[in-house]
TORGU-408351 format. One record per residue: x, y, z of N, C-alpha, C in turn; residue number from 1. Coordinates in steps of 0.02 Angstrom, whole numbers. Example, Ala and Ser with C-alpha at 12.3 -4.5 7.8 and 13.67 -1.06 7.14 Angstrom:
BEGIN
site n_xx=660; n_yy=-284; n_zz=390; ca_xx=615; ca_yy=-225; ca_zz=390; c_xx=660; c_yy=-165; c_zz=390; nr=1
site n_xx=642; n_yy=-112; n_zz=354; ca_xx=684; ca_yy=-53; ca_zz=357; c_xx=645; c_yy=2; c_zz=394; nr=2
//
This chain:
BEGIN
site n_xx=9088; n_yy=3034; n_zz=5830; ca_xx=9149; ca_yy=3068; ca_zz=5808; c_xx=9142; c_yy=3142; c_zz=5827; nr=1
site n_xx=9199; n_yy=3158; n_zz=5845; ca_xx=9189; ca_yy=3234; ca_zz=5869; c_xx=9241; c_yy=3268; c_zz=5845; nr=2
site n_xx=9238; n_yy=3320; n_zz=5823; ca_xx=9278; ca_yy=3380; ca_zz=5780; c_xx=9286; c_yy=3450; c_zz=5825; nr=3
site n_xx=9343; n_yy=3444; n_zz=5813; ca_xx=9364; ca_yy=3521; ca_zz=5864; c_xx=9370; c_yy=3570; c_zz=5812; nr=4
site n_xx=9380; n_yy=3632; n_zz=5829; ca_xx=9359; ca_yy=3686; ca_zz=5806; c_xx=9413; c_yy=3709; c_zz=5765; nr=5
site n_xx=9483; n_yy=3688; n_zz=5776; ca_xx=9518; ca_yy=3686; ca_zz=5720; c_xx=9517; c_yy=3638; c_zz=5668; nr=6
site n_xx=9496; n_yy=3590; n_zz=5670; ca_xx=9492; ca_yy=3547; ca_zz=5625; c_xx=9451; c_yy=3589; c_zz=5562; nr=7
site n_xx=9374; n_yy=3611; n_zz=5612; ca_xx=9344; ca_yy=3648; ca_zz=5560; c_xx=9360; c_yy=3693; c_zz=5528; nr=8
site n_xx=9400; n_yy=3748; n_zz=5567; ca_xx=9405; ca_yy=3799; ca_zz=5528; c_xx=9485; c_yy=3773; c_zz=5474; nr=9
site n_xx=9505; n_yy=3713; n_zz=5479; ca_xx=9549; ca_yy=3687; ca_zz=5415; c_xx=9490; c_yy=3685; c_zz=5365; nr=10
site n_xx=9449; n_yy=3642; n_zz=5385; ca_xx=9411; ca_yy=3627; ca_zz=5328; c_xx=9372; c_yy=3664; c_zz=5284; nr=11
site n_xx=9352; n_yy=3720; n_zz=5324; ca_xx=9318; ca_yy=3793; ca_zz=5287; c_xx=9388; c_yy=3824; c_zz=5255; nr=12
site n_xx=9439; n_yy=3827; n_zz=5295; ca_xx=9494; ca_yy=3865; ca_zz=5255; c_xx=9519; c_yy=3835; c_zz=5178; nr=13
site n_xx=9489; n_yy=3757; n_zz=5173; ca_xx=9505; ca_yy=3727; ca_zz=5121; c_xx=9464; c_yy=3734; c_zz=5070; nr=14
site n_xx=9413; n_yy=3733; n_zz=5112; ca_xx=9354; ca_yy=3742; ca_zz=5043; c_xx=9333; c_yy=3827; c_zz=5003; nr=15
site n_xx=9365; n_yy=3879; n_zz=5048; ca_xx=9375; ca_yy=3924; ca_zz=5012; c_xx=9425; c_yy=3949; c_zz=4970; nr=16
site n_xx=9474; n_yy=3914; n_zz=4980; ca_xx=9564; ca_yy=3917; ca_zz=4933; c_xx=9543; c_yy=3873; c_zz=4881; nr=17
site n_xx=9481; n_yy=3808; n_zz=4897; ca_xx=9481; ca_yy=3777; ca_zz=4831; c_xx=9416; c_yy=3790; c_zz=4782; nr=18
site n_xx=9389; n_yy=3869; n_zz=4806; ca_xx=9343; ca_yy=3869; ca_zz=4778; c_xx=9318; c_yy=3890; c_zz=4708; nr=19
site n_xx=9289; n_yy=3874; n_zz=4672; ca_xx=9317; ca_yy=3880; ca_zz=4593; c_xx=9271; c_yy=3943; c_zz=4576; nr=20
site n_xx=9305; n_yy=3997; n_zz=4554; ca_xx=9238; ca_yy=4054; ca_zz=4518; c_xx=9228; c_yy=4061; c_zz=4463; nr=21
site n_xx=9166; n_yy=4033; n_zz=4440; ca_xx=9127; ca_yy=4021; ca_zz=4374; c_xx=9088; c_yy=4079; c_zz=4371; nr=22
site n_xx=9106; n_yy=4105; n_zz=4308; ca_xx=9046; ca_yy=4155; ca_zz=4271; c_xx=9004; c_yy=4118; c_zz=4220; nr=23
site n_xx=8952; n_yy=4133; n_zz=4226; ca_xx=8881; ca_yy=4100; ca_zz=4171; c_xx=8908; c_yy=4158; c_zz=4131; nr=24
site n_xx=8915; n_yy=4135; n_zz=4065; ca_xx=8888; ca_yy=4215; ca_zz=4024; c_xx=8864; c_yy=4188; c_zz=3980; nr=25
site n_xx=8800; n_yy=4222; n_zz=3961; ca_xx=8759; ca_yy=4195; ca_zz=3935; c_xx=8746; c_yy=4226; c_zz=3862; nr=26
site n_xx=8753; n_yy=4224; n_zz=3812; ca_xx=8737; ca_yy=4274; ca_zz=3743; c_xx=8661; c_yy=4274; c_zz=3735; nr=27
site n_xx=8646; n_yy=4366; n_zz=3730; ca_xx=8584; ca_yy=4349; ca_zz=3716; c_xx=8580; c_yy=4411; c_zz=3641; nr=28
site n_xx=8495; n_yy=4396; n_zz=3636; ca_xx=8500; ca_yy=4399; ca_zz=3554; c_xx=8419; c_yy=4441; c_zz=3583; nr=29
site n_xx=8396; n_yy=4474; n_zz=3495; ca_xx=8338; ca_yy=4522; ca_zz=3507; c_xx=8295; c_yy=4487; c_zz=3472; nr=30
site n_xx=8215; n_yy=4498; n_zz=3483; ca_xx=8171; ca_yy=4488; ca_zz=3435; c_xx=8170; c_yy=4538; c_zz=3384; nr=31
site n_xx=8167; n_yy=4511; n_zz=3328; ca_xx=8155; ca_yy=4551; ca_zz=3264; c_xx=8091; c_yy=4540; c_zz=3239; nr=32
site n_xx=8057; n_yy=4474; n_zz=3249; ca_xx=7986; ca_yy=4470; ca_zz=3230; c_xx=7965; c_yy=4418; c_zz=3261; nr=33
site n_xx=7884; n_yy=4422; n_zz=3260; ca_xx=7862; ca_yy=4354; ca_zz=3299; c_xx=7794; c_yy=4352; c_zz=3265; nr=34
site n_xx=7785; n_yy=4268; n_zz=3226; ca_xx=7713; ca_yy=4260; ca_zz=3189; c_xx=7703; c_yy=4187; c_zz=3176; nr=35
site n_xx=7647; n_yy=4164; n_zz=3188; ca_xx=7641; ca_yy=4080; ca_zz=3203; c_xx=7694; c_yy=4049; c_zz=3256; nr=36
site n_xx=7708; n_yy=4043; n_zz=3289; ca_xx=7748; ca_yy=4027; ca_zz=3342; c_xx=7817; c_yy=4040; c_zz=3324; nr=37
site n_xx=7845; n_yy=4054; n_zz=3280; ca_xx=7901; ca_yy=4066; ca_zz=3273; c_xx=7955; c_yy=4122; c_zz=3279; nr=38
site n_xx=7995; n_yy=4149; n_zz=3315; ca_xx=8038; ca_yy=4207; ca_zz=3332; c_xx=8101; c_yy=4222; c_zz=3272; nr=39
site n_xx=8099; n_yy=4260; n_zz=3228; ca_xx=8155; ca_yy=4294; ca_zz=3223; c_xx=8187; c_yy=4327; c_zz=3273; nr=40
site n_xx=8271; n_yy=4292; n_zz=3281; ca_xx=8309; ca_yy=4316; ca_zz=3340; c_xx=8355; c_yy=4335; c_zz=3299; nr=41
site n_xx=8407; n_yy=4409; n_zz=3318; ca_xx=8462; ca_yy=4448; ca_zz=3296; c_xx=8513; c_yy=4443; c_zz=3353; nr=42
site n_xx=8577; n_yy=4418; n_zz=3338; ca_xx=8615; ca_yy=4428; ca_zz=3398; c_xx=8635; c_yy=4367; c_zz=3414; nr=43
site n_xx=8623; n_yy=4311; n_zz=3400; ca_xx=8646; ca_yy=4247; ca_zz=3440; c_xx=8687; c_yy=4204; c_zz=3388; nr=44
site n_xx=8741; n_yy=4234; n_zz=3387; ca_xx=8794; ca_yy=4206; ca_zz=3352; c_xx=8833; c_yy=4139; c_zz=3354; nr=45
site n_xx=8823; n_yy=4111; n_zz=3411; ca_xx=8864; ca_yy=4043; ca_zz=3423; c_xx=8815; c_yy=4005; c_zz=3455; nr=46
site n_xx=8739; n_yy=3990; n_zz=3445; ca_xx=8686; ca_yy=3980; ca_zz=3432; c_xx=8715; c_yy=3905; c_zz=3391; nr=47
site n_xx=8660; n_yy=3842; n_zz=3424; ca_xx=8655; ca_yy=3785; ca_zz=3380; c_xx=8594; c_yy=3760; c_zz=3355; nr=48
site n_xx=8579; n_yy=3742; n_zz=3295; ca_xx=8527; ca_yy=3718; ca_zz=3302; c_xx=8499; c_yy=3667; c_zz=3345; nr=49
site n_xx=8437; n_yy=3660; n_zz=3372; ca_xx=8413; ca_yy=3604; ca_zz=3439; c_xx=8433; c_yy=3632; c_zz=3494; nr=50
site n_xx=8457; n_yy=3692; n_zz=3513; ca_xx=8492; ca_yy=3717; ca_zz=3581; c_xx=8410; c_yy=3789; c_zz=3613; nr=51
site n_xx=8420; n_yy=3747; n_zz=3662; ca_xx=8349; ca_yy=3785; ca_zz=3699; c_xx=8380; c_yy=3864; c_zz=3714; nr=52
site n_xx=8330; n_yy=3912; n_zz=3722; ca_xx=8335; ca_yy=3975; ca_zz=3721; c_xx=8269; c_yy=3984; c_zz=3776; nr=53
site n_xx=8287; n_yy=4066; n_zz=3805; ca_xx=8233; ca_yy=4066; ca_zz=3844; c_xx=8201; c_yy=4157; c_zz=3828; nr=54
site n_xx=8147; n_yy=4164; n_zz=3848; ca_xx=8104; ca_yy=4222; ca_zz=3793; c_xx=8093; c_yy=4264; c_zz=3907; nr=55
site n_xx=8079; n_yy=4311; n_zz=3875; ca_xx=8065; ca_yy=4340; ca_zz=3949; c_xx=7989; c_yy=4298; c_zz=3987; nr=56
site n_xx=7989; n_yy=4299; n_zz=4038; ca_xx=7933; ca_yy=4263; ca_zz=4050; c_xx=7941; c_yy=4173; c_zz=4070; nr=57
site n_xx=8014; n_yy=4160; n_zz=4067; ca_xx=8034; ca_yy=4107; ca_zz=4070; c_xx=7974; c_yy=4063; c_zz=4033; nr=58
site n_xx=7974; n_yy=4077; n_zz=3961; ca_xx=7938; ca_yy=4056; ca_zz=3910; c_xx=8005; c_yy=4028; c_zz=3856; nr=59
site n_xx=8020; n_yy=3949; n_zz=3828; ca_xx=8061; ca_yy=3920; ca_zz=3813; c_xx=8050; c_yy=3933; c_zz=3752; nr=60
site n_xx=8097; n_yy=3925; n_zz=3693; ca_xx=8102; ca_yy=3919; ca_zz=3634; c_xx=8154; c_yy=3855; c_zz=3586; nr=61
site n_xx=8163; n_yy=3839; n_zz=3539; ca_xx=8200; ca_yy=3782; ca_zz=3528; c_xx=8236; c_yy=3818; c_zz=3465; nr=62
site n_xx=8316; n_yy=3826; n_zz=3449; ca_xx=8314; ca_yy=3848; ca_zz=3388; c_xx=8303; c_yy=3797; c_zz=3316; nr=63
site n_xx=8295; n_yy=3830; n_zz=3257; ca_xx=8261; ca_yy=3781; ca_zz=3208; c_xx=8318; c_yy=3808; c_zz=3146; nr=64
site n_xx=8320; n_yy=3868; n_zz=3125; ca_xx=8375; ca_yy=3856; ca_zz=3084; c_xx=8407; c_yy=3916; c_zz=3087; nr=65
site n_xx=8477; n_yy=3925; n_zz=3052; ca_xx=8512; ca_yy=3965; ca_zz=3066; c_xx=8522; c_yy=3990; c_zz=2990; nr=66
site n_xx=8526; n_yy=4047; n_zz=2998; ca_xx=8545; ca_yy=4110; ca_zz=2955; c_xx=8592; c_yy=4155; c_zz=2951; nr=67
site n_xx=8647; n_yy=4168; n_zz=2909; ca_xx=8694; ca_yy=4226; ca_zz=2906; c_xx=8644; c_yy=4267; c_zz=2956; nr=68
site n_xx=8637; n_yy=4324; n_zz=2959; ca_xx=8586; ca_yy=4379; ca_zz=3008; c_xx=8558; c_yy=4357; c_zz=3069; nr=69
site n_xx=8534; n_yy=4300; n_zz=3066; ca_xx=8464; ca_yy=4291; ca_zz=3125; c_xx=8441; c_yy=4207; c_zz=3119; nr=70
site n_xx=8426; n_yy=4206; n_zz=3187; ca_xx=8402; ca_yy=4132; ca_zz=3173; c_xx=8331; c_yy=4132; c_zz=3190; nr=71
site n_xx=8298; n_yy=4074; n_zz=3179; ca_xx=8212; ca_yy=4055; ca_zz=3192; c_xx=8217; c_yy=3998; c_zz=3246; nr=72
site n_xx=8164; n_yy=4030; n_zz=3274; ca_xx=8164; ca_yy=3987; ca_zz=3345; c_xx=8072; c_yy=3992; c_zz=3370; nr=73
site n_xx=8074; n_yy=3902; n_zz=3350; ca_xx=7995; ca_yy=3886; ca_zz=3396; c_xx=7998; c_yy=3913; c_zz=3486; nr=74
site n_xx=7937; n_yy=3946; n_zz=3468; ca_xx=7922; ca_yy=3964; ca_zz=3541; c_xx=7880; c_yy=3911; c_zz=3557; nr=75
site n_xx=7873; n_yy=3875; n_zz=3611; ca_xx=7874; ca_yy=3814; ca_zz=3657; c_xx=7813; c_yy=3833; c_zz=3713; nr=76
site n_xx=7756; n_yy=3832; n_zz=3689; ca_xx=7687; ca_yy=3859; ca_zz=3762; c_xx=7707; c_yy=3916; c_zz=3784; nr=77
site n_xx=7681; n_yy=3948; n_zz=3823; ca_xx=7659; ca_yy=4003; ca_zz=3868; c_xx=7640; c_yy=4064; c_zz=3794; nr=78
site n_xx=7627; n_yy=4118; n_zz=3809; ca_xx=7600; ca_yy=4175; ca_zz=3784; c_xx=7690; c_yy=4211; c_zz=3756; nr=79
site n_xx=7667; n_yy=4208; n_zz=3684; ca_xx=7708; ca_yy=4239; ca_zz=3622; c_xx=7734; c_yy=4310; c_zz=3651; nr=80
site n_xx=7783; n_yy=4341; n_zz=3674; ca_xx=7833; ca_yy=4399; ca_zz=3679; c_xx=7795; c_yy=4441; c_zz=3654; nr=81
site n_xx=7761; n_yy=4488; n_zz=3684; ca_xx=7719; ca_yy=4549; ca_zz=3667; c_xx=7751; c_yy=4594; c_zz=3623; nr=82
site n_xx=7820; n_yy=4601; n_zz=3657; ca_xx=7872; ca_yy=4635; ca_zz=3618; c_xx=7916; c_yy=4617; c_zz=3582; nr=83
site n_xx=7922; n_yy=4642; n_zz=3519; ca_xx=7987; ca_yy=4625; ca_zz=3457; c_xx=8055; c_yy=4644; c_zz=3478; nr=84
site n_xx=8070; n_yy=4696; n_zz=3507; ca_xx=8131; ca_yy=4697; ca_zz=3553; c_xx=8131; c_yy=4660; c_zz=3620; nr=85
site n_xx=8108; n_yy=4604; n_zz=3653; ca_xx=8123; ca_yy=4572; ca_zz=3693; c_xx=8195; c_yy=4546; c_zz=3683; nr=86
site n_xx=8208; n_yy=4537; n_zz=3741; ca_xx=8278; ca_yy=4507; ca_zz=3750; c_xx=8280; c_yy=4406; c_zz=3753; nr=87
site n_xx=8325; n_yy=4384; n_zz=3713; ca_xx=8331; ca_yy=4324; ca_zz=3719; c_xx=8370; c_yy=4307; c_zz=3726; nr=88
site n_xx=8404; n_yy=4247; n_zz=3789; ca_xx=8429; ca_yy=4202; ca_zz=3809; c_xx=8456; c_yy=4135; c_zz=3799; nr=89
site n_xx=8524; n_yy=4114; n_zz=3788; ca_xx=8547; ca_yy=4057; ca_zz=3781; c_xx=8564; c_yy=4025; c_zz=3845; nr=90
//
């Protein structure tokens, strides 16, 4: 099968008129404390419990319960957030 060069440039012209632009936005939240594996996070408001989170270091966390203020979230292997103001990721 052979395709001529207008054909293609229909088909690129189509696939950029149908191209959909998605923004990720992602809510993220602060450490407030960190002791036995567990993170106090500030900031993550629409936050579920069981919904993975990610710590800098692409170091995972799981949240565990939720709080008016702040939620608690198991940190998941690698090395515990050095810093209490780290930034966290939904």
């Amino acid at each position: 099968m052979k395709l001529k060069a207008a054909e293609i440039s229909e088909i690129i012209r189509r696939q950029i008129r149908d191209f959909d632009r998605e923004i990720d936005v992602a809510e993220t939240g602060t450490v407030l404390s960190i002791g036995d594996g567990i993170a106090r996070v500030y900031g993550l408001e629409n936050v579920m419990a069981g919904e993975l989170v990610e710590f800098p270091g692409n170091i995972n966390g799981m949240v565990l319960n939720l709080e008016e203020d702040n939620v608690g979230i198991a940190v998941m292997g690698g090395v515990m957030p050095k810093s209490q103001s780290s930034v966290v990721r939904v």
